[in-house]
C-alpha positions in Angstrom: 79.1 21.7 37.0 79.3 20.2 33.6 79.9 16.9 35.2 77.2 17.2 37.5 74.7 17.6 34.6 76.4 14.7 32.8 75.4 12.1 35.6 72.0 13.0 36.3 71.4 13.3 32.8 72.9 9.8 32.5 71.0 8.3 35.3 67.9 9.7 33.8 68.4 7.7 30.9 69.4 5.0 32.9 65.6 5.1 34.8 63.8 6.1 31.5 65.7 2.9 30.1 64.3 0.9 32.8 61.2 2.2 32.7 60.5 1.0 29.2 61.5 -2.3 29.8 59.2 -2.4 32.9 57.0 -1.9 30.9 57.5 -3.8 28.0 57.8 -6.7 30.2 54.5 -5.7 31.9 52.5 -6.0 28.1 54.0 -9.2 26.9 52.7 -10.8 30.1 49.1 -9.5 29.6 49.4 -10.0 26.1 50.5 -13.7 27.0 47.5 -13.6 29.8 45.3 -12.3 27.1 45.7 -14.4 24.1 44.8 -17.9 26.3 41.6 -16.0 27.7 41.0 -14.1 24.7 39.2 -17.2 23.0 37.5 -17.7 25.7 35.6 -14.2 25.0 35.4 -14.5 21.5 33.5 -17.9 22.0 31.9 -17.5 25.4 29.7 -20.9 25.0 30.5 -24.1 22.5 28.4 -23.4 19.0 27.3 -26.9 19.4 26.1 -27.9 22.9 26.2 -24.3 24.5 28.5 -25.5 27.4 30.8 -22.6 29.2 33.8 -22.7 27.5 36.0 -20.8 30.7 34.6 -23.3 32.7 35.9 -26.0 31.1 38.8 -24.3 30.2 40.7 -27.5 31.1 39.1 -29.6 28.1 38.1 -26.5 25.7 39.0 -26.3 21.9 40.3 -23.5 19.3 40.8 -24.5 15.5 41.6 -21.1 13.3 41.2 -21.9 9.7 43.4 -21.0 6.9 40.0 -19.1 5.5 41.0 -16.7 8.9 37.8 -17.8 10.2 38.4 -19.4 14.2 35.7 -21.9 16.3 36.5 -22.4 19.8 34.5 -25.7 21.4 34.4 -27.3 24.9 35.5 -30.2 24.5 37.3 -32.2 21.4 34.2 -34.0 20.7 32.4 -30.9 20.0 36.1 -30.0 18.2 35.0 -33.4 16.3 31.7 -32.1 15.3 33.2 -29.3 13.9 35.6 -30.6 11.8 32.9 -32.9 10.6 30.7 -30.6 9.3 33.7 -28.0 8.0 35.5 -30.9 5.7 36.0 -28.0 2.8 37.9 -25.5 5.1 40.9 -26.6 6.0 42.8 -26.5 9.6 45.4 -23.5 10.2 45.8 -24.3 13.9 44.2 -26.5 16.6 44.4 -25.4 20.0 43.6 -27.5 23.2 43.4 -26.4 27.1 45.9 -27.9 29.2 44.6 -30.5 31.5 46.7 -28.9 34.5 47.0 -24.8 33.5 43.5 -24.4 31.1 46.4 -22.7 29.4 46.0 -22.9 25.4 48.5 -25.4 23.7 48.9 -26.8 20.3 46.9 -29.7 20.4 49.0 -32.3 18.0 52.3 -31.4 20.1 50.3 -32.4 23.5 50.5 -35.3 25.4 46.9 -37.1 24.9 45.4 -39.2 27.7 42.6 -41.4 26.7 40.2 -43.2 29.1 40.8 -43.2 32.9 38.4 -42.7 36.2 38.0 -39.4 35.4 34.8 -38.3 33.9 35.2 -36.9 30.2 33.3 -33.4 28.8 31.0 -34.3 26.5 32.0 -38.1 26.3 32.1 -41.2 27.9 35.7 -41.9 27.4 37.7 -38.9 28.7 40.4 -37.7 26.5 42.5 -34.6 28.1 45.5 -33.1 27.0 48.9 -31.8 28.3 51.8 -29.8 27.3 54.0 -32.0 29.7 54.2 -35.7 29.0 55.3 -35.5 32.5 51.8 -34.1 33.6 50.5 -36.7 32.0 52.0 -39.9 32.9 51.6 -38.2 36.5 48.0 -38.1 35.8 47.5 -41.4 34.6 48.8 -42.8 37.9 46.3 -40.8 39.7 42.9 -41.5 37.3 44.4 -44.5 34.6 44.3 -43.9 31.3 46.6 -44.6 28.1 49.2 -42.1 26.4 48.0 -41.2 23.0 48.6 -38.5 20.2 46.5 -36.2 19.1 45.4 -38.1 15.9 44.3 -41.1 18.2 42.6 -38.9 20.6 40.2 -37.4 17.5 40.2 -40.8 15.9 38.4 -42.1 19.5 36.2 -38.9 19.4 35.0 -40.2 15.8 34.7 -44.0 17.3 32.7 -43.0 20.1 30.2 -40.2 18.6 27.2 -42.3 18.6 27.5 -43.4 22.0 28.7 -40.0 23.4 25.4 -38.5 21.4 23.0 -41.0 22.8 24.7 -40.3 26.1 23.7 -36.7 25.6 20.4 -36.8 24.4 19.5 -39.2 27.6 21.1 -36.6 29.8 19.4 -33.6 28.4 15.7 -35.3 28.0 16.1 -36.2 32.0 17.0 -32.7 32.6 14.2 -31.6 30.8 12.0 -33.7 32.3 12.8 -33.0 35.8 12.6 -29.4 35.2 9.0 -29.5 33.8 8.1 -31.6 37.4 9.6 -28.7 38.7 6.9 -26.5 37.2 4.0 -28.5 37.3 4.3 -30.5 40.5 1.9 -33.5 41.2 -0.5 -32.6 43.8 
């Protein structure tokens, strides 16, 4: 009887055991899920040109400051903006969206592609990132584009900010425009 006892007591351990590394497993995957989306919800919309940051998760932008103070942008011109105009605090961590996943990634460890026939967020001259410099070699025979670092890719944001920001204004002042038509037709 003793024995009897013994086992199921044992496999009750052995399916309590289990049970706790379920569900261990099952909160380090959300928690994982959580942290890449979690910017996303802390910054909804870029600080400088109100853009949806989850919908372009692809191209968005975290930098947490050594201060603990954190940013997140759409795109690493707006990153460039930001930096810019912060030049006393001082960069703990910059995070980039993958290209491929929209999953965060350290952005000076990624891959950089510059240029290509894709259209860029925010710029003229795209500049995405990837975790895989596989990813992005495989890109750039799909859209063109150059391999670059991280540092280039900013340095280029810097290089093309008054183009990019005339490009912008243009944009926005014909969207304005055809909106007031919109409200005040011409009879």
């Amino acid at each position: 009887m003793l024995s009897k006892f013994n086992k199921e007591e044992a496999s009750m351990k052995r399916r309590s055991g289990f049970m706790v590394v379920a569900a261990l497993v099952v909160v380090a995957a959300v928690a994982l899920m959580g942290a890449s989306a979690g910017d996303i919800q802390q910054s909804p919309s870029c600080k400088y040109c109100g853009m949806d940051r989850e919908k372009y998760a692809h191209s968005r932008m975290l930098v947490e400051y050594e201060d603990g103070t954190s940013l997140g942008t759409c795109s690493v011109h707006c990153l460039a903006v930001e930096l810019a105009l912060a030049i006393d605090k001082t960069p703990k961590a910059i995070m980039v969206g993958d290209m491929g996943t929209k999953k965060l990634i350290d952005a000076e460890k990624a891959t950089w592609v510059i240029g290509g026939n894709k259209p860029g967020v925010m710029t003229k001259r795209a500049k995405w990132a990837f975790e895989n410099k596989a990813d992005a070699e495989a890109f750039i025979k799909e859209n063109t584009g150059v391999l670059a670092s991280f540092d280039e890719a900013i340095k280029t944001s810097y290089e093309d900010m008054y183009q990019d920001t005339k490009m912008i204004r243009e944009k926005r002042k014909m969207k304005k425009k055809a909106a007031m038509e919109q409200q005040h037709p011409a009879h």
